[in-house]
C-alpha positions as CSV (number, residue, x, y, z in Angstrom):
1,X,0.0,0.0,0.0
2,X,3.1,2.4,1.0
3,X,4.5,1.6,-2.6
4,X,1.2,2.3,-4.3
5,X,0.6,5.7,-2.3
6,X,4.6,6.8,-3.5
7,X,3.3,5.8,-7.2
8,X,0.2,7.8,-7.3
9,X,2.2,11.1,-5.9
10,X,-0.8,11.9,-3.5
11,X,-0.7,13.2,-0.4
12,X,-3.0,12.1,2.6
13,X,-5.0,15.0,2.0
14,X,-5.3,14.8,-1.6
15,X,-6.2,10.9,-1.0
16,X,-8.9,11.7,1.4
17,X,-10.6,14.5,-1.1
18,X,-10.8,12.4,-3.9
19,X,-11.9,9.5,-2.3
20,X,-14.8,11.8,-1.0
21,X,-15.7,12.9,-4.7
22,X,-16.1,9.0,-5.7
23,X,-18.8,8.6,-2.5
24,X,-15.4,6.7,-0.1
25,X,-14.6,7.5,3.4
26,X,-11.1,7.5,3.9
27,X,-9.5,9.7,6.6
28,X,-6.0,10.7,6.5
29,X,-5.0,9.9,10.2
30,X,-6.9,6.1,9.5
31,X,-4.9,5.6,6.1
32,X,-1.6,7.1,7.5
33,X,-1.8,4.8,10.7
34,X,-3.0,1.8,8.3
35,X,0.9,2.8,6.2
36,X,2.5,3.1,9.5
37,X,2.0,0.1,11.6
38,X,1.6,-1.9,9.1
39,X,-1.9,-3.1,10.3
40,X,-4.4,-4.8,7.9
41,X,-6.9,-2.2,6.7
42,X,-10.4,-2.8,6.8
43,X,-12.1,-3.9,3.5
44,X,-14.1,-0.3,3.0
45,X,-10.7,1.3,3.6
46,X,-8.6,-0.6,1.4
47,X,-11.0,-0.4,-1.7
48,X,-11.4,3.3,-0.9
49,X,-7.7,4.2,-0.6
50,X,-7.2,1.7,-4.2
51,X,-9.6,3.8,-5.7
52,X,-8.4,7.3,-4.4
53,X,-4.5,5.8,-5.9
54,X,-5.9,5.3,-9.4
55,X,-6.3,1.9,-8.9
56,X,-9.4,1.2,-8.8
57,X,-10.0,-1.4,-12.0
58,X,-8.1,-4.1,-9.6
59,X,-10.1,-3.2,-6.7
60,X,-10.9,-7.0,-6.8
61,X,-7.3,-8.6,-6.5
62,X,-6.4,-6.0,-3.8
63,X,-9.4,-7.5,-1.9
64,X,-8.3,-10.6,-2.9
65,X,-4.8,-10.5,-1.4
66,X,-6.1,-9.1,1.7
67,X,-8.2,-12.2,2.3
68,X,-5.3,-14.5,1.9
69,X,-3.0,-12.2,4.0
70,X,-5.9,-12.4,6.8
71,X,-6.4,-16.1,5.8
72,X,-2.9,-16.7,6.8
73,X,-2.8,-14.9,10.0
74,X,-5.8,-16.7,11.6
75,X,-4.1,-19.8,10.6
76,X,-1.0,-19.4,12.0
77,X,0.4,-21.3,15.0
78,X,0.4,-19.8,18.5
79,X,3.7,-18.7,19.6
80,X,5.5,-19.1,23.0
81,X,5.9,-16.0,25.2
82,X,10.2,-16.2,24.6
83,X,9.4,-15.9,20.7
84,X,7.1,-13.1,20.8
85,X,9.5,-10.1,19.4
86,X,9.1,-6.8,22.1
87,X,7.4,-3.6,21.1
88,X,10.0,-0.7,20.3
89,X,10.2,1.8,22.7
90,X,8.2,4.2,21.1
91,X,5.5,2.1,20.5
92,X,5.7,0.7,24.2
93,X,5.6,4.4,25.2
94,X,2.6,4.9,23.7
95,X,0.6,1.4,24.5
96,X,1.7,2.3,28.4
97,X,0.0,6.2,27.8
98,X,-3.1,4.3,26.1
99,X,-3.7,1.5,29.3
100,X,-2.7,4.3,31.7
101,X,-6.0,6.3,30.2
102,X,-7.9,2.7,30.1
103,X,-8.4,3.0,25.7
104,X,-6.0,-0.4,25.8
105,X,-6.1,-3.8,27.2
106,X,-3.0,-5.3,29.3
107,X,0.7,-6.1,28.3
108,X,-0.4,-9.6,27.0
109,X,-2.6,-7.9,24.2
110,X,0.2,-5.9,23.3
111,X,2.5,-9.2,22.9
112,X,0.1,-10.3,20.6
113,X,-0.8,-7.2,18.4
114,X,3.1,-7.1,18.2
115,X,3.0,-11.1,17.0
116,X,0.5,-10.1,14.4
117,X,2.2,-7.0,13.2
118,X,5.0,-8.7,12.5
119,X,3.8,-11.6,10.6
120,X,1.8,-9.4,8.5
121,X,4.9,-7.6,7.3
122,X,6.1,-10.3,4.7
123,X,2.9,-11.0,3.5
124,X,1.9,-7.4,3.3
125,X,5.4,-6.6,1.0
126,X,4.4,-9.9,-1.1
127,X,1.1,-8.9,-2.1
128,X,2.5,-5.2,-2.6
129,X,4.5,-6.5,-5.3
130,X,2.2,-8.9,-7.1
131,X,-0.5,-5.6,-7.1
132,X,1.9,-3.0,-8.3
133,X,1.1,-1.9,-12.0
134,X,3.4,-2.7,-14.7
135,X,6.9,-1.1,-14.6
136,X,7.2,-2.1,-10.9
137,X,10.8,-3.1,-10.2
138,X,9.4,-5.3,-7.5
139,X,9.3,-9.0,-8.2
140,X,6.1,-10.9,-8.5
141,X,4.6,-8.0,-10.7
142,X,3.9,-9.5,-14.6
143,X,1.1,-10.2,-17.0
144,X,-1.1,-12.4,-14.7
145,X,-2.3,-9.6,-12.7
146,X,-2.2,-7.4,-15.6
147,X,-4.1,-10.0,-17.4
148,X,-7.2,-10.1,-14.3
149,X,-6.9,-6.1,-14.3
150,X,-7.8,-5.6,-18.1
151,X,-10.5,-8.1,-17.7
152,X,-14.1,-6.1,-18.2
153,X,-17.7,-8.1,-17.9
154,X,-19.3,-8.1,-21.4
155,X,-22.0,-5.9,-21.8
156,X,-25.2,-5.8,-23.4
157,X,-27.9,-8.5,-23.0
158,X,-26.3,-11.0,-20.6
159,X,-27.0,-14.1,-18.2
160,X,-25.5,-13.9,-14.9
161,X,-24.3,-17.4,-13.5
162,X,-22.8,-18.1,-10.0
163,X,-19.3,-19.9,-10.6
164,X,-19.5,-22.6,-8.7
165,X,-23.2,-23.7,-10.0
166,X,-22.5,-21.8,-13.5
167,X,-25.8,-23.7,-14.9
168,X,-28.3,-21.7,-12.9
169,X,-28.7,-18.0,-13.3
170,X,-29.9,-14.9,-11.4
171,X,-33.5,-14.5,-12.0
172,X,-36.6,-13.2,-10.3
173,X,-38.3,-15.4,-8.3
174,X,-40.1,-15.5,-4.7
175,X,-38.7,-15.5,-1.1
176,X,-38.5,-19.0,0.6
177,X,-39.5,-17.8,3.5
178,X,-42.7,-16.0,1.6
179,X,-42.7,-13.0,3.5
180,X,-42.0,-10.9,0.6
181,X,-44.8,-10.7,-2.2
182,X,-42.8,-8.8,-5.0
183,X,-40.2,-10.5,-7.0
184,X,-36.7,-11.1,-5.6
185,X,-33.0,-12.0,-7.4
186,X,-33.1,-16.1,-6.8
187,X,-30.9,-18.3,-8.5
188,X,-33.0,-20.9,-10.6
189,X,-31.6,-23.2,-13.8
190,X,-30.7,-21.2,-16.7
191,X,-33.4,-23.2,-19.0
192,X,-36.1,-21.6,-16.6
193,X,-34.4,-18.5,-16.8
194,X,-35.6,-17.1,-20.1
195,X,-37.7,-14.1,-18.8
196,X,-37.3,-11.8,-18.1
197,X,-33.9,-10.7,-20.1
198,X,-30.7,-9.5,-18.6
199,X,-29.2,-6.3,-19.8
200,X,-26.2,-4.7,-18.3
201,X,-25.9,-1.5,-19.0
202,X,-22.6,0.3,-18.8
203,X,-23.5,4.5,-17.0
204,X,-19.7,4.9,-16.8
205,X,-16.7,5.0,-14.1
206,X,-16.5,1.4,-14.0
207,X,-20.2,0.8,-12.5
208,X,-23.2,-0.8,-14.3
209,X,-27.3,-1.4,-14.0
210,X,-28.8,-4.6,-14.3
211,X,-31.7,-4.4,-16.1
212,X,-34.5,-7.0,-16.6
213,X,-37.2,-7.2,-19.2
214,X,-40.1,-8.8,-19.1
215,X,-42.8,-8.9,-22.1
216,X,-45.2,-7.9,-19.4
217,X,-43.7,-6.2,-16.7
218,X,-41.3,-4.2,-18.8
219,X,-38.0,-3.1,-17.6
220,X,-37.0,-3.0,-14.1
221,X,-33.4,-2.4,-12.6
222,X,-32.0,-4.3,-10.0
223,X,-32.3,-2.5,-6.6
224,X,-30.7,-3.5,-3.4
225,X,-33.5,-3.6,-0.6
226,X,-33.7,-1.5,2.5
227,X,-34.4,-2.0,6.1
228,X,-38.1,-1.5,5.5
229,X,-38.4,-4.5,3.0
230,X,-36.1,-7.7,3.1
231,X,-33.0,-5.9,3.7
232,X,-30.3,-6.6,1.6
233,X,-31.9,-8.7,-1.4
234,X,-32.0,-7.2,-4.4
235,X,-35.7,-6.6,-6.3
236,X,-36.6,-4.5,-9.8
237,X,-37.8,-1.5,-9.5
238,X,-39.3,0.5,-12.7
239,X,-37.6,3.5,-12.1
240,X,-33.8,3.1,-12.9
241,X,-32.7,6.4,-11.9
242,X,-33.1,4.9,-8.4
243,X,-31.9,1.6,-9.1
244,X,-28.6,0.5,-8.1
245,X,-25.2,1.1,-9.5
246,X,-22.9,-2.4,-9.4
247,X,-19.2,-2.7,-9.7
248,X,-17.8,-5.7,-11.8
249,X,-14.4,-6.6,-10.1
250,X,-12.3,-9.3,-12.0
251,X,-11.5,-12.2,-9.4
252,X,-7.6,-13.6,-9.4
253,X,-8.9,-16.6,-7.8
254,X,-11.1,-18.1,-10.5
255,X,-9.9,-19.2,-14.0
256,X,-12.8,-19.4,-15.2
257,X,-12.8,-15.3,-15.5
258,X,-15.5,-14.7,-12.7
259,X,-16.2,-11.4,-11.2
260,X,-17.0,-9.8,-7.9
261,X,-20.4,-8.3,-7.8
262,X,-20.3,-5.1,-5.5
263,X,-23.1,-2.4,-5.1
264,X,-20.9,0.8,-5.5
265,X,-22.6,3.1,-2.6
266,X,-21.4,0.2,0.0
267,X,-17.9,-1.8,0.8
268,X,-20.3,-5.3,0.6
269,X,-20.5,-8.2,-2.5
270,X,-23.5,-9.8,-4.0
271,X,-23.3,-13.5,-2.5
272,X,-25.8,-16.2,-1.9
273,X,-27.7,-16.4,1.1
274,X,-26.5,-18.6,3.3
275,X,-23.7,-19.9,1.0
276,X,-26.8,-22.2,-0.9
277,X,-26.0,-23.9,-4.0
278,X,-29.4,-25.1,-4.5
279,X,-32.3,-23.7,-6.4
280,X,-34.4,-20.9,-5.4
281,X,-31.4,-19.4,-3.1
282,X,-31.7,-15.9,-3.2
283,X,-29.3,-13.3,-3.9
284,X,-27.9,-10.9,-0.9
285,X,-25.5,-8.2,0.0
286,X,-23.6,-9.0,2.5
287,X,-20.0,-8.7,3.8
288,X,-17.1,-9.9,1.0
289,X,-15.5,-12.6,2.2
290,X,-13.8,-13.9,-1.1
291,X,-16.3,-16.7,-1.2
292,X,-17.0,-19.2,-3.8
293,X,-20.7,-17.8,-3.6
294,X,-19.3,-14.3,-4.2
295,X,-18.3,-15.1,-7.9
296,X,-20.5,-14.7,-10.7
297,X,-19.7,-15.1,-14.4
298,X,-20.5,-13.0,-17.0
299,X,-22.2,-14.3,-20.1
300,X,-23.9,-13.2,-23.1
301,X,-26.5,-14.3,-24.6
């Protein structure tokens, strides 16, 4: 991230203005402690301070390599106290100030945000270099992630397949729970699938509507639903203008050239409720976790 910031010649301030004029929140003090200690950035933060860099078209791999980096940590052993490394001196100045004012837990939390830090180091620097765009000196830079960045969802009249169950498609179709009487996003087989149409329609800055037409209903653009409704599954509604905007974001982790599916007013993903692979599983936003349900492929027709 420290590289990327140098390559985009912005300051904190700049970062934090022009991530405001794209709809972000990213604070200067947030991003320059994030750069600092080395910690690992919220998801929100990190696709907010990608975009603010110039970045923004491999929002998705960024992502991606932070999963893995957190994958990794939560996997790792547990360490004896003798091989824990001990804070500097600055830093154990300011973690004693912080528990003398009662904002920090004890000295064995610090041991083991110390632990963490330092793991996260090495894989931090890694996936720096495999994100940096071409003419990086650093190793690990080269035409596959080039190759994922350059990737754009066709356009046009579409199907839209989860990747892992890539002969069903996003369609409308009922709540199982039948609390909801409109039509809801469901995934159902692609041969059932014929109405209404899909039409994604480029509006420009990398985000897109979904559009679907039916010969009776007409055209209706996918909208994700509020508090008031079933919150967070995704319904037409008949006027666009309030409809949704989506984000495409090409996946590294799929060769089958899937995409992430991410609504751009939030930090969340399109997934599956509950992770379902069957029939009639409805479509949510939710968290990104770099789940297989999280991957949707891009098809015209």
């Amino acid at each position: 991230m420290q590289q990327l910031k140098e390559r985009s010649g912005l300051t904190y301030r700049e970062l934090e203005e022009r991530a405001t004029q794209s709809g972000d929140v990213l604070a200067r003090s947030t991003l320059a402690d994030i750069l600092r200690r080395t910690s690992l950035p919220r998801p929100d933060v990190l696709v907010a301070f990608v975009r603010a860099c110039g970045d923004g078209q491999r929002v998705g791999a960024w992502l991606d390599a932070r999963d893995r980096i957190a994958a990794d940590i939560a996997a790792a052993p547990a360490t004896t106290p003798s091989s824990v490394p001990e804070v500097d001196a600055t830093a154990e100045a300011h973690l004693q100030t912080e528990e003398s004012t009662g904002l920090r837990p004890r000295r064995t939390k610090r041991r083991t945000v110390a632990l963490a830090a330092t793991l996260m180091v090495p894989l931090l620097a890694l996936a720096a270099w495999q994100l940096l765009p071409d003419g990086s000196e650093a190793p690990g830079a080269g035409a596959p992630a080039t190759a994922t960045a350059s990737r754009t969802p066709a356009d046009g009249w579409v199907t839209i397949r989860p990747a892992r169950t890539p002969d069903l498609c996003l369609t409308d179709g009922r709540d199982r729970d039948g609390t909801y009487n409109s039509a809801v996003a469901v995934q159902l087989p692609c041969a059932q699938a014929a109405v209404p149409r899909t039409y994604l329609e480029p509006v420009g800055e990398g985000r897109y509507r979904i559009q679907w037409h039916h010969p009776q209903m007409g055209k209706g653009c996918l909208t994700v639903m509020g508090a008031d409704q079933i919150k967070g599954m995704l319904e037409p509604r008949d006027d666009c203008t309030q409809g949704t905007l989506f984000r495409l974001e090409p996946t590294a982790a799929d060769s089958a050239g899937a995409f992430r599916l991410r609504p751009a007013h939030s930090s969340r993903c399109i997934g599956i409720l509950d992770n379902d692979t069957t029939e009639g599983a409805e479509a949510i936003e939710e968290p990104c976790t770099g789940a297989a349900d999280q991957r949707f492929l891009i098809r015209t027709g």
